[in-house]
MMTF fields as JSON, N, C-alpha, C and O atoms, coordinates in Angstrom:
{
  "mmtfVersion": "1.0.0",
  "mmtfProducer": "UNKNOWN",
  "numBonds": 471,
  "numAtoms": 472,
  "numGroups": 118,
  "numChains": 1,
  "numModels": 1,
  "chainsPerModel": [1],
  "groupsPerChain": [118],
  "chainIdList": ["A"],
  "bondAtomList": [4, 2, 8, 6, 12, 10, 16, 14, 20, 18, 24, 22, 28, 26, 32, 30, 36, 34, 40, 38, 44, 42, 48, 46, 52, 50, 56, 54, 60, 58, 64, 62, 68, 66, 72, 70, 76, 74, 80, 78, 84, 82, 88, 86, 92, 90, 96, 94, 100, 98, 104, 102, 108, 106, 112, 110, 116, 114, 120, 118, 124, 122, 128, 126, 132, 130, 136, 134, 140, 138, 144, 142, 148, 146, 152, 150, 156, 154, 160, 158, 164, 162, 168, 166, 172, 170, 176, 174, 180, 178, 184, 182, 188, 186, 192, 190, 196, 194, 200, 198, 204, 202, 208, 206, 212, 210, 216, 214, 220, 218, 224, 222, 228, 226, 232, 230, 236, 234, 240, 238, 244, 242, 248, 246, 252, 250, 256, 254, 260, 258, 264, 262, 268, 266, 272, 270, 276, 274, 280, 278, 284, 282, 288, 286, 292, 290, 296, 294, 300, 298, 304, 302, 308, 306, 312, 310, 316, 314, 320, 318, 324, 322, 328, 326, 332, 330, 336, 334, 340, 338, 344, 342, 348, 346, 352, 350, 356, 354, 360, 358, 364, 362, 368, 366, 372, 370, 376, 374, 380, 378, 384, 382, 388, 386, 392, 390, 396, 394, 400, 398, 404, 402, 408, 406, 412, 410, 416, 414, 420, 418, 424, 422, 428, 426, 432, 430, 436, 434, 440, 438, 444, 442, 448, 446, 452, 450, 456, 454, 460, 458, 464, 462, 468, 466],
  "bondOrderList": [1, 1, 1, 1, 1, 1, 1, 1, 1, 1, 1, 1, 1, 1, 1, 1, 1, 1, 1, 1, 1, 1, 1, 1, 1, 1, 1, 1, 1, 1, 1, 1, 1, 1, 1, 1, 1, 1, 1, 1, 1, 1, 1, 1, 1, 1, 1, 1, 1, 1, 1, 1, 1, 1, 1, 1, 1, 1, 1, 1, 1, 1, 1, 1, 1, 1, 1, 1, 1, 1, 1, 1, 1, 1, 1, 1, 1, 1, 1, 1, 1, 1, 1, 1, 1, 1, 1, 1, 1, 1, 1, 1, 1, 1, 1, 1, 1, 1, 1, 1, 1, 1, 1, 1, 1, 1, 1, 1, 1, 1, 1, 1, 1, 1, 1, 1, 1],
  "groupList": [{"groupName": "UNK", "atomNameList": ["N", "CA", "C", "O"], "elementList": ["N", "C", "C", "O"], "formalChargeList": [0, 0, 0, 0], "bondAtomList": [1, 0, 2, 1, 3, 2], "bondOrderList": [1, 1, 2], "singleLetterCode": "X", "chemCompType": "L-PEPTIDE LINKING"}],
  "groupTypeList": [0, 0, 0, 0, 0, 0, 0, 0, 0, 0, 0, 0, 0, 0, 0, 0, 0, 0, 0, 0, 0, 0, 0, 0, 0, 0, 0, 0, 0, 0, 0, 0, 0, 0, 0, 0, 0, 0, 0, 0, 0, 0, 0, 0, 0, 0, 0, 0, 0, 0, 0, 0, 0, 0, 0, 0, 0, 0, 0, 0, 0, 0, 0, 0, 0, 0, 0, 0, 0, 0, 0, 0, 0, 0, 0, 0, 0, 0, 0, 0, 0, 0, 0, 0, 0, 0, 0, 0, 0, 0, 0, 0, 0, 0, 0, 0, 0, 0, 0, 0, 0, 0, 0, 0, 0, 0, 0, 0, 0, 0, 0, 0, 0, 0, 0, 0, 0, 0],
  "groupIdList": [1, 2, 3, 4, 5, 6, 7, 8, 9, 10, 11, 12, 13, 14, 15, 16, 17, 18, 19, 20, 21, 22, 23, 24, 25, 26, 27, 28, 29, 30, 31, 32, 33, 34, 35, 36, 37, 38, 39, 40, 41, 42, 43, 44, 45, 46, 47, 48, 49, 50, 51, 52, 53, 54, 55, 56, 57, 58, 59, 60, 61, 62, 63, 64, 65, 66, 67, 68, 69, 70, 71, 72, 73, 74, 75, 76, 77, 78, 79, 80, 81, 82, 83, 84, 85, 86, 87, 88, 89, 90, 91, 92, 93, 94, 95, 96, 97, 98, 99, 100, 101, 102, 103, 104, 105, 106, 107, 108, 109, 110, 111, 112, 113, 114, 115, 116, 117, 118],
  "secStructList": [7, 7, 7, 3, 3, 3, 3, 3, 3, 3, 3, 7, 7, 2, 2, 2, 2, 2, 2, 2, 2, 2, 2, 2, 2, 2, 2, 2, 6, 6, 6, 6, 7, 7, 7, 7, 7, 7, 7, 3, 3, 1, 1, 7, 6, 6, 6, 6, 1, 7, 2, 2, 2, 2, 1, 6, 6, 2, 2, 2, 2, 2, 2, 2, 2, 1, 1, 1, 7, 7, 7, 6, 6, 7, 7, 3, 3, 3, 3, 3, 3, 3, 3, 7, 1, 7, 2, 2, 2, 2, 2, 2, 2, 2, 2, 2, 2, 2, 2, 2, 2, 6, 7, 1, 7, 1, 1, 7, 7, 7, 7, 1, 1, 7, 3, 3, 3, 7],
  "xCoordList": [110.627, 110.26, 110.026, 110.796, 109.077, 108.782, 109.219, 109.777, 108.782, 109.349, 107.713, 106.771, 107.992, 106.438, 106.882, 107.827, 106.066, 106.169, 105.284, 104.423, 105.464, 104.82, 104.929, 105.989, 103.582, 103.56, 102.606, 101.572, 103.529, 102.534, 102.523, 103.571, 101.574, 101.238, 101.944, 101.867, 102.781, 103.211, 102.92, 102.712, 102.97, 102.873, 104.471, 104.215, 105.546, 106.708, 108.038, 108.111, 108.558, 109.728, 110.919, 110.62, 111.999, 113.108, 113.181, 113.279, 113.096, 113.442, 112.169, 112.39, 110.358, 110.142, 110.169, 109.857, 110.58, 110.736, 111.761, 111.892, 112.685, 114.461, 113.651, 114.059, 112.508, 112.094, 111.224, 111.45, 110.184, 109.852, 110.774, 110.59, 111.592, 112.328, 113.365, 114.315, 113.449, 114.117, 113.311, 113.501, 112.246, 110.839, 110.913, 110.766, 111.231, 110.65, 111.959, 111.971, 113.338, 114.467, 114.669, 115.104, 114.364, 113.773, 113.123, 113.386, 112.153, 110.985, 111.458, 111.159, 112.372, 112.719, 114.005, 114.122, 114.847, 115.767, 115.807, 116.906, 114.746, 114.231, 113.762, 113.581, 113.453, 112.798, 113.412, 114.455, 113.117, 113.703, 113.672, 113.366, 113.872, 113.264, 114.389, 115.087, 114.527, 115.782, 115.267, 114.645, 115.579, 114.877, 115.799, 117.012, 115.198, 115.725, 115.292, 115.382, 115.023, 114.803, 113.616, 112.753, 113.788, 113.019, 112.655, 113.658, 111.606, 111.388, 110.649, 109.811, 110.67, 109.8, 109.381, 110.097, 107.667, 107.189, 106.39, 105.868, 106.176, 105.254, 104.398, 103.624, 104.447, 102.978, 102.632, 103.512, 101.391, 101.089, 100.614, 100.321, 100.361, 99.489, 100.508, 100.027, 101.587, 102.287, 102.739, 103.103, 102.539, 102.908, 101.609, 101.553, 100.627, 99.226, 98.552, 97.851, 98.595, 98.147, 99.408, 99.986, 99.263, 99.773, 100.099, 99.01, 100.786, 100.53, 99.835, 99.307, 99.845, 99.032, 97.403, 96.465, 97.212, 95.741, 94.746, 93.574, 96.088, 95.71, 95.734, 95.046, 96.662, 96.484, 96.196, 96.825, 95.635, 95.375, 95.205, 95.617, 94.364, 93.317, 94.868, 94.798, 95.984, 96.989, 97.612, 98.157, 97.526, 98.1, 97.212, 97.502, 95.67, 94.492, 94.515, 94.191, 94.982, 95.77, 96.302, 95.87, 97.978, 98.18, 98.174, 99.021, 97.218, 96.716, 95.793, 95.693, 94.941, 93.877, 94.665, 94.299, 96.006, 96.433, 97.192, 97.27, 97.946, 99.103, 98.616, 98.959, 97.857, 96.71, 97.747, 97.769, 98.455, 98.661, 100.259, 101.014, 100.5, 102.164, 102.461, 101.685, 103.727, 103.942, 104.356, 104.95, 104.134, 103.797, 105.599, 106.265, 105.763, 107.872, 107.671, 106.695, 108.809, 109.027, 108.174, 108.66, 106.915, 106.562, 106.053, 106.094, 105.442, 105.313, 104.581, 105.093, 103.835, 102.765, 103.669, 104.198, 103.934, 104.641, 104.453, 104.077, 104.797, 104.504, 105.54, 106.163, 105.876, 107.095, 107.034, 105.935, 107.473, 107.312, 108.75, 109.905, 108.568, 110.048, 109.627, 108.713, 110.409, 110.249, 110.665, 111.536, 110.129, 110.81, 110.844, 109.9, 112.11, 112.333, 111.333, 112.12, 110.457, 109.974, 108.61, 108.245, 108.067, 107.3, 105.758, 105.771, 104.655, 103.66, 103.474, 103.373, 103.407, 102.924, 104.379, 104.276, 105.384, 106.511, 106.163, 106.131, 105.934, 105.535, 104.293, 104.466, 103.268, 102.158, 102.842, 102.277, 103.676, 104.367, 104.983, 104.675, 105.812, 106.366, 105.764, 106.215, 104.521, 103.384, 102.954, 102.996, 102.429, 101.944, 103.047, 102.791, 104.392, 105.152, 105.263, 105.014, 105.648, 105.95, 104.257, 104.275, 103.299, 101.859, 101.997, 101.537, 102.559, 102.516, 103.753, 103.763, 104.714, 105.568, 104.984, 105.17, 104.199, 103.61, 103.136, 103.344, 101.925, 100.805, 101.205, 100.769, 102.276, 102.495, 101.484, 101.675, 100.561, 100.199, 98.93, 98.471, 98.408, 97.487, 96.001, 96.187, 94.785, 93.798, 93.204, 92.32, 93.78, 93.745, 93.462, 94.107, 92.812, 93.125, 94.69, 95.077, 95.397, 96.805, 97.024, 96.215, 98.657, 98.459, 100.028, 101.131, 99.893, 100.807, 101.873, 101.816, 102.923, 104.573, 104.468, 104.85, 103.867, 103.982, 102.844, 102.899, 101.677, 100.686, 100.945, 101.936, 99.979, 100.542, 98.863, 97.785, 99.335, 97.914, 98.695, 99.264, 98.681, 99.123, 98.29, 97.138, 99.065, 98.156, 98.422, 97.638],
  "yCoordList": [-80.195, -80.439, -81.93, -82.686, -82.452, -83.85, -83.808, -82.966, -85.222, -85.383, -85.711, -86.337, -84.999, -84.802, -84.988, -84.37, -85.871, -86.234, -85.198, -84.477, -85.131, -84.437, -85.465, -86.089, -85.995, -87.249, -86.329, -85.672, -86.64, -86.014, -87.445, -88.072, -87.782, -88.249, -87.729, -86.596, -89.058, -87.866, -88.788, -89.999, -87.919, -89.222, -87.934, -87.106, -88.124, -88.002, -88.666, -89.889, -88.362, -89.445, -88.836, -87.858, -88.943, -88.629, -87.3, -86.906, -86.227, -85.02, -84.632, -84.11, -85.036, -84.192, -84.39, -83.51, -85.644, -86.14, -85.385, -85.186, -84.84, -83.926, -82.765, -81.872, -82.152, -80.95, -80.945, -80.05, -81.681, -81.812, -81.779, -80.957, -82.59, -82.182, -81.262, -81.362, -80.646, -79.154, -78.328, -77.36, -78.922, -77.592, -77.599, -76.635, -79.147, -79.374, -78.95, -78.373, -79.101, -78.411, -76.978, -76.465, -76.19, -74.813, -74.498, -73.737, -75.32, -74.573, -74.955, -74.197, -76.226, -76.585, -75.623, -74.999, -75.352, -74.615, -73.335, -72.804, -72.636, -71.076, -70.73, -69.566, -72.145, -72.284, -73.091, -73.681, -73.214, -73.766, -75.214, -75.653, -76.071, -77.349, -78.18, -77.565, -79.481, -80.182, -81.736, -82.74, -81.523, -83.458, -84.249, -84.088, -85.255, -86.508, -88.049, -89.252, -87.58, -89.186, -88.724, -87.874, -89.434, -89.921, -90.728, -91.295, -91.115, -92.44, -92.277, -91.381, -92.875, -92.58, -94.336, -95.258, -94.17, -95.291, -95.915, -95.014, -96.781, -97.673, -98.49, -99.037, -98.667, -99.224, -98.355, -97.544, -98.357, -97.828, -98.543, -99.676, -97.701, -98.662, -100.001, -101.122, -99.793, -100.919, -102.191, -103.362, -101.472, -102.474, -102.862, -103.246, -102.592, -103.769, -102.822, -103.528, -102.001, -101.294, -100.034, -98.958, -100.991, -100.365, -98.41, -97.888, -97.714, -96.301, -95.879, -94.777, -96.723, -96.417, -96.903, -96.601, -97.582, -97.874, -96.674, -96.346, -96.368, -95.368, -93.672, -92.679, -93.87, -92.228, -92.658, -91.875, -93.415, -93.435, -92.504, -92.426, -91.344, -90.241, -89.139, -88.378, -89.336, -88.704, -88.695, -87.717, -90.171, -90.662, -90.295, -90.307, -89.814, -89.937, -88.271, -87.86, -87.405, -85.901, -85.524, -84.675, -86.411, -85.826, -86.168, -85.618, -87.292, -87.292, -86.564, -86.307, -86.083, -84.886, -83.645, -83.009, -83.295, -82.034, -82.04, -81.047, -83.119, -83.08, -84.383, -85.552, -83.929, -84.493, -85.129, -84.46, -86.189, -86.561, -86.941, -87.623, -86.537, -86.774, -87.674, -88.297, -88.241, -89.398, -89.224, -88.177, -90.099, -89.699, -90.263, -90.217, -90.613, -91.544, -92.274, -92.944, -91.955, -92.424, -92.314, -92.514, -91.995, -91.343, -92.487, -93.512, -92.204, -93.264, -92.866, -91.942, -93.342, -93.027, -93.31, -94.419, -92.697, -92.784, -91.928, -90.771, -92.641, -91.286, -91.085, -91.992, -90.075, -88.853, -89.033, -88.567, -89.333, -89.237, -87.859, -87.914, -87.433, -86.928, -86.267, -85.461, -86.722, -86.423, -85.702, -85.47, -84.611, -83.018, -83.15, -83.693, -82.567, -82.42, -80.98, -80.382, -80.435, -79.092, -79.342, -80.344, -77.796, -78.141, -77.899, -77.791, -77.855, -77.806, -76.772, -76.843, -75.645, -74.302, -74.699, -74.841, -74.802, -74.843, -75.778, -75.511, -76.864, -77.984, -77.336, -77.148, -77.18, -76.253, -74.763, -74.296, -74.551, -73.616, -74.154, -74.016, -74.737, -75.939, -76.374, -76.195, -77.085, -78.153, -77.131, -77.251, -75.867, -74.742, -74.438, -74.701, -73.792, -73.533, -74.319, -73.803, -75.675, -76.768, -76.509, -75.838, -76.794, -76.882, -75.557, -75.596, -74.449, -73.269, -73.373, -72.674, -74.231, -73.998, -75.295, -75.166, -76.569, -77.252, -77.148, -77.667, -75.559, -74.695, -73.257, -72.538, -73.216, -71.433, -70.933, -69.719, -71.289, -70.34, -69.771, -68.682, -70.32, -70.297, -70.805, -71.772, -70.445, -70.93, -71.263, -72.107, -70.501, -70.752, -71.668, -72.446, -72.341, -73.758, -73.941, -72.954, -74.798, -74.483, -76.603, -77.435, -76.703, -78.118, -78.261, -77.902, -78.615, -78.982, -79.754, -80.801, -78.756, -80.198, -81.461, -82.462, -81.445, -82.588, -83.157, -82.946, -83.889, -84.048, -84.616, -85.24, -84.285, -84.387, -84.118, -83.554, -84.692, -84.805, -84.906, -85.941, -83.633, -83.837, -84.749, -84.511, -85.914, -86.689, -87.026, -87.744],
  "zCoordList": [99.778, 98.4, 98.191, 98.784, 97.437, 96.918, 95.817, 95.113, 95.696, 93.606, 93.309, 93.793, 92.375, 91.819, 90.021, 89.532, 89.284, 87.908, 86.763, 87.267, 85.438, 84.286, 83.798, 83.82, 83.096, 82.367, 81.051, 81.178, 79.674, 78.65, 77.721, 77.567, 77.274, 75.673, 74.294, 73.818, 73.688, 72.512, 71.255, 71.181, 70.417, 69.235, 68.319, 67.446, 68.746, 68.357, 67.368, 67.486, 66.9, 66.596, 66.997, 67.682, 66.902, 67.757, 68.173, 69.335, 66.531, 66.947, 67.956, 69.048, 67.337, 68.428, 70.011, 70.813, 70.33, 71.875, 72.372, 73.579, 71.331, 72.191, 71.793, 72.536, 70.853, 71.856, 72.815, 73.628, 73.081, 74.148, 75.505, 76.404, 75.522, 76.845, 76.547, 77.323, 75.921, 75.806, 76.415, 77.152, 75.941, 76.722, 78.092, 78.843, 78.478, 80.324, 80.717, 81.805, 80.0, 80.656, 80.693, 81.724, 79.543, 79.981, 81.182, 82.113, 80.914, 82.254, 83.326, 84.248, 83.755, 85.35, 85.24, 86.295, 84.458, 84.817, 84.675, 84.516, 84.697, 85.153, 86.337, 86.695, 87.274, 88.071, 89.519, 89.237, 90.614, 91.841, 91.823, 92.932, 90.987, 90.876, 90.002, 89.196, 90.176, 89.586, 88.562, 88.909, 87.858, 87.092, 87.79, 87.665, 88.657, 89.44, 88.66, 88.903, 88.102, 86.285, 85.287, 85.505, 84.254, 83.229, 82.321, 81.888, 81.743, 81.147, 80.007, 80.12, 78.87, 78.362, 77.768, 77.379, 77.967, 77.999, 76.883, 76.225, 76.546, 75.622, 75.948, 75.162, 77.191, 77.784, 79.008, 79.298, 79.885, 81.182, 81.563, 81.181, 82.856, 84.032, 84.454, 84.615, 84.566, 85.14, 83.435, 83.327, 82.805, 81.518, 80.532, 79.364, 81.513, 81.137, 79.83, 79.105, 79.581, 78.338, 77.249, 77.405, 76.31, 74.982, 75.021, 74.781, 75.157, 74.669, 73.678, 73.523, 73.051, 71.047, 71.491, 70.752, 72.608, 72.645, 73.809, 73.997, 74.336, 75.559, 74.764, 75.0, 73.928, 73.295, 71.975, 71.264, 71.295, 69.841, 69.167, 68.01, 69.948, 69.242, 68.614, 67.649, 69.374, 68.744, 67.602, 67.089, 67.023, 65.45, 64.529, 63.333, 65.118, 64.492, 64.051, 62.937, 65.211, 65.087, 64.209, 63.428, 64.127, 63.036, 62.009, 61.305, 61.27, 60.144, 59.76, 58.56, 60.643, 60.408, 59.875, 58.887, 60.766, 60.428, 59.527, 58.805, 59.312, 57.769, 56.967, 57.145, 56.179, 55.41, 54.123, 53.091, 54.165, 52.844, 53.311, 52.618, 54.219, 55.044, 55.371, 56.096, 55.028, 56.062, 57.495, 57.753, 58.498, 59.891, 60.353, 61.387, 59.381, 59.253, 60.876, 61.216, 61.696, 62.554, 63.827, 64.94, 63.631, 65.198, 65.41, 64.73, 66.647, 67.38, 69.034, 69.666, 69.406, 70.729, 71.741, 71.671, 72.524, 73.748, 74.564, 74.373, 75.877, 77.331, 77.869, 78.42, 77.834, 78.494, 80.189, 80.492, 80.988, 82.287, 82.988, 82.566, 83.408, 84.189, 85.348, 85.523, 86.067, 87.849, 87.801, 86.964, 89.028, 89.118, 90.739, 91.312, 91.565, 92.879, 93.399, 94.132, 93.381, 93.428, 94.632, 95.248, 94.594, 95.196, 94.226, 93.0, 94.967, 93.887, 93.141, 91.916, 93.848, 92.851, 91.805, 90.586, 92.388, 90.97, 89.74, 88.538, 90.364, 89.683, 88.303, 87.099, 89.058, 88.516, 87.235, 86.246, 87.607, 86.713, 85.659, 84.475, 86.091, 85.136, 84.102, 82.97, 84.378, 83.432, 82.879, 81.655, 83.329, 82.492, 81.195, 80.02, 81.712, 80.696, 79.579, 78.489, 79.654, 78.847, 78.218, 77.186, 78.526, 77.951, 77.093, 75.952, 77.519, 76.326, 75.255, 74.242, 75.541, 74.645, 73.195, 71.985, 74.01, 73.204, 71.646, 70.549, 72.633, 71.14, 71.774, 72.673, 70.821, 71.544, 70.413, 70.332, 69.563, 68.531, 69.542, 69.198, 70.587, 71.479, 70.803, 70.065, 70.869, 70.626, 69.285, 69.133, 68.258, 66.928, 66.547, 67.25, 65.756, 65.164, 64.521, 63.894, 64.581, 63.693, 64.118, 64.528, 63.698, 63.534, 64.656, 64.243, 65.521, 66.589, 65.689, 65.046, 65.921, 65.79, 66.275, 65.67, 67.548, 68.105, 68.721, 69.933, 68.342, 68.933, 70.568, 70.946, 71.25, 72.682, 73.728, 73.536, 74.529, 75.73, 77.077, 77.422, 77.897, 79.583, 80.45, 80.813, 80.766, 81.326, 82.742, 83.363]
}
């Protein structure tokens, strides 16, 4: 097994970042695979670019979808967490978490948590 990472885009504030990894701890712990760290980041690429300039289109989300809301605490950030697994698991994994994201499935509807698997 390698360590292989899920890196998503979020534009979250506290609560929705603890469900997000509620989601990725569900899905690794149904599964043969262990979280060996995580981070969650405000710049990429080694520091050199902003999260808010790399996922902007997310803040831009959910003002489209909660039209008149305040957006309070969120904030653009990237989720990283290493998984000990192998690929097809890995691949299962990113799937689950990606359905628990928009469980409403293809609908138009307005995501809890705007988000991009990157």
């Amino acid at each position: 097994m390698r360590t292989r990472t899920l890196r998503f885009g979020l534009y979250a504030d506290e609560r929705g970042l603890t469900r997000v990894r509620a989601l990725v701890e569900e899905s690794v712990g149904s599964r043969s695979a262990r979280i060996v760290g995580e981070s969650v980041a405000h710049t990429v690429l080694g520091g050199e670019l902003p999260t808010a300039d790399v996922y902007d289109h997310l803040s831009e989300q959910w003002s489209l979808e909660h039209p008149g809301q305040s957006s309070g605490t969120r904030e653009t950030v990237e989720l990283c967490v290493r998984l000990k697994c192998s690929l097809k698991t890995w691949r299962a994994i990113r799937k689950s978490v990606i359905r628990g994201l928009c469980p409403e499935g293809r609908q138009p509807h307005a995501c809890r948590v705007p988000w991009i698997a990157a």
